[in-house]
Structure formats: C-alpha cells, structure tokens
C-alpha positions in Angstrom: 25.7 106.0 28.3 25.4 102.4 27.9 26.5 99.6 30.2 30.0 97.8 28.9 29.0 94.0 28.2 29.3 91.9 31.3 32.4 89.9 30.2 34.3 93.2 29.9 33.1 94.3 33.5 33.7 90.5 34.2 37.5 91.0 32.5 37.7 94.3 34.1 37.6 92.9 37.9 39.7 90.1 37.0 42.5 92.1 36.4 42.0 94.4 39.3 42.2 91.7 41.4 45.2 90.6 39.4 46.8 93.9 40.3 45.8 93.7 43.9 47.4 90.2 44.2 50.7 91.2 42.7 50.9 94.9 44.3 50.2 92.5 48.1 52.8 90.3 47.3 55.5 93.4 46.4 54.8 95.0 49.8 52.4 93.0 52.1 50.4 94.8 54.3 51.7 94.7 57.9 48.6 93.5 59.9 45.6 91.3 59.1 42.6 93.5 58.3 39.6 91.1 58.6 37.0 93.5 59.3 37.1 95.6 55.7 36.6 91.9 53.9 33.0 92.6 53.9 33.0 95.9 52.1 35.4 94.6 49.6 33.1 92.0 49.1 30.0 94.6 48.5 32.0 96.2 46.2 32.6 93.5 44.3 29.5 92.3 44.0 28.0 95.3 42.1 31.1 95.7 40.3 30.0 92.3 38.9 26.0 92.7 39.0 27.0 90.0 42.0 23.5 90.1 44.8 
C-alpha cells in the first residue's frame, strides 16, 4: 500500500494534537511529566517524515 500524501499525514497530526490539547484541558493531568517529552517528540517526527 501506498503512502497517504504528506499534507494528509501533515492534517492527520494536526488534529491529533488538536485532540490532545482539548482532551488536557477537560481533565489535566495531575503532575508534570517532563521526561516522556522526548519520546513524544520521536514519535512525532516520523509521523511527519520530521529527522
């Protein structure tokens, strides 16, 4: 199967980050969490074709 164009994956992230946003602000989480940034941040990246 073929890749999806990279403004849909582009689209795609933007929303789940949308959803992540709204879902923090509903219930915020009840401590900092610093040190799972930088996973998140891997994940991202090759969500996005990010380096």
């Amino acid at each position: 199967m073929d890749e999806p164009p990279a403004d849909a994956k582009k689209n795609l992230t933007a929303s789940a980050g949308i959803a992540i946003q709204k879902s923090l602000k509903l219930v915020p989480p009840e401590h900092e969490d610093t040190e799972g940034l930088a996973a998140v941040d891997q994940w991202l990246r090759g969500m996005i074709g990010g380096e």
